[in-house]
N, C-alpha and C positions, 0 to 999 in steps of 0.2 A: 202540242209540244209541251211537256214538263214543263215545272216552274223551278229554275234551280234553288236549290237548298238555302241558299243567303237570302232570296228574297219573298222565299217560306218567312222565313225569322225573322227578317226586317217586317212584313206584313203581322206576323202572329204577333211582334213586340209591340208594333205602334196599336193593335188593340187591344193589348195588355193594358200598355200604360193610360189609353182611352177610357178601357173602363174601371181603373182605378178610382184615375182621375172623376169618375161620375160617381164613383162607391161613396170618394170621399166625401163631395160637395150633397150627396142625396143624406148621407150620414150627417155632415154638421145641418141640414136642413132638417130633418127629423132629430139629429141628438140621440138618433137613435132610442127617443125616448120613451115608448113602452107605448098603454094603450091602457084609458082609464084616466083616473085623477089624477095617479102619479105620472103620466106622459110629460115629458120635457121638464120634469120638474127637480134634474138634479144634474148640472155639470160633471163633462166629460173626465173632467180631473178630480174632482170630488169622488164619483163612481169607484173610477181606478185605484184612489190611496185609501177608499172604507175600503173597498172587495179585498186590498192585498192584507190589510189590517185585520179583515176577519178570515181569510186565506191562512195570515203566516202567525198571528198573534200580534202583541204588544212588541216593540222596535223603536230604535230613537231613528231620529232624522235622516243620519249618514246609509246607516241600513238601508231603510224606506228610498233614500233617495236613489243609491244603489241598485238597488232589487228594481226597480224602474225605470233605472237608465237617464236619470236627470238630476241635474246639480243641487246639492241642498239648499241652497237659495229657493230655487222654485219650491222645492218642496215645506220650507219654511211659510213661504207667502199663501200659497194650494192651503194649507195646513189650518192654517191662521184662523177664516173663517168658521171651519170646521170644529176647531175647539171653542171658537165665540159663539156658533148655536147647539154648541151641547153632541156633538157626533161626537168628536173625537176628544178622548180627555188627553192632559200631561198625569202623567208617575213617575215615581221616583223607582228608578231603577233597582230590582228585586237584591241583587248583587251587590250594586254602588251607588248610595243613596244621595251619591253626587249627582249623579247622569239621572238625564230624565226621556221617559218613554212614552211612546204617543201609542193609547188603545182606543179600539173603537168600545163607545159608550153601549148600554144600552138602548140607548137614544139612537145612537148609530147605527145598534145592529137591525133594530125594528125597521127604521125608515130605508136602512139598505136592502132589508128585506122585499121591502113595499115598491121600491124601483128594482131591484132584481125579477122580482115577480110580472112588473107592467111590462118590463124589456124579454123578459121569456114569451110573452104573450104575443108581443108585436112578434117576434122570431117567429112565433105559431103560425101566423095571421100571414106572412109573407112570404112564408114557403108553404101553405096548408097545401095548395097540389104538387109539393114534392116527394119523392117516395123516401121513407127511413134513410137509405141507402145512398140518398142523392143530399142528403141534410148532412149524414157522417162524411162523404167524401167532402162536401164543400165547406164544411169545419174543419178539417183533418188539413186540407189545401191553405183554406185562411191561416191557421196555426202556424202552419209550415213557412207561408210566405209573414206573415208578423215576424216569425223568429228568423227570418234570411233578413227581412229589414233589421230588424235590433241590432244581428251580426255586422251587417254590412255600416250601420251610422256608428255602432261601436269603433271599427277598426277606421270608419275616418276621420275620427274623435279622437283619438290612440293618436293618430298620424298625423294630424294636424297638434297636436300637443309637443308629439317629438321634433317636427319640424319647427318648434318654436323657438 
């Protein structure tokens, strides 16, 4: 006998969110942190604001915090230690020598290098028997579903704002 259509979905959903929920906890357990010296040796939030930093260039705060989908508060305090060991500097804005902009150092870009490269490596290392083809779809997949999450915490952020 078939399995009707609803509880296809109810079943495909609860192993969805099963193995999210494993992606996530095996990820903060690794840190996703490369392989080498530089393994775990750079927080998740760190990562994110040098990668967008050398991604998008030089940007003050509201930008940054913007483009990430997080309150400038967070990204003030995320920030803070990153300009205390020399990653990220302040500028004074190329325009408005009032406003000041946060770029990643040289310092920043080397060392984001150096974990860019440990974390490509791990990537290598934990799909090496996947075929080309099987590495682009399930990047293509991740992307797709990051950017349905971003959408989806966006508009409930939106809507708890206007319901305020």
């Amino acid at each position: 006998m078939p399995i009707p259509p609803s509880e296809i979905t109810t079943d495909l959903l609860e192993r969805l969110q099963h193995e999210v929920a494993l992606f996530a906890r095996r990820a903060e357990q690794t840190r996703l942190g490369g392989v080498g010296k530089a393994r775990n040796s750079m927080d998740r939030a760190a990562y994110l604001l040098l990668h967008r930093l050398d991604d998008e260039g030089p940007m003050g705060v509201k930008a940054l915090a913007e483009g990430m989908g997080i309150d400038s508060s967070t990204v003030t305090r995320q920030v803070a230690p990153l300009v205390d060991s020399g990653l990220v500097k302040r500028t004074s804005h190329p325009e408005d020598g009032r406003a000041v902009v946060l770029a990643l150092s040289p310092r920043g870009r080397s060392r984001l290098e150096e974990v860019r490269s440990s974390r490509q490596r791990l990537m290598e290392v934990v799909t090496e028997d996947w075929t080309p083809q099987e590495r682009e779809s399930f990047t293509d997949l991740l992307g797709r579903f990051n950017t349905a999450l971003a959408r989806y915490h966006s508009s409930v952020t939106q809507g708890d704002e206007q319901n305020s």
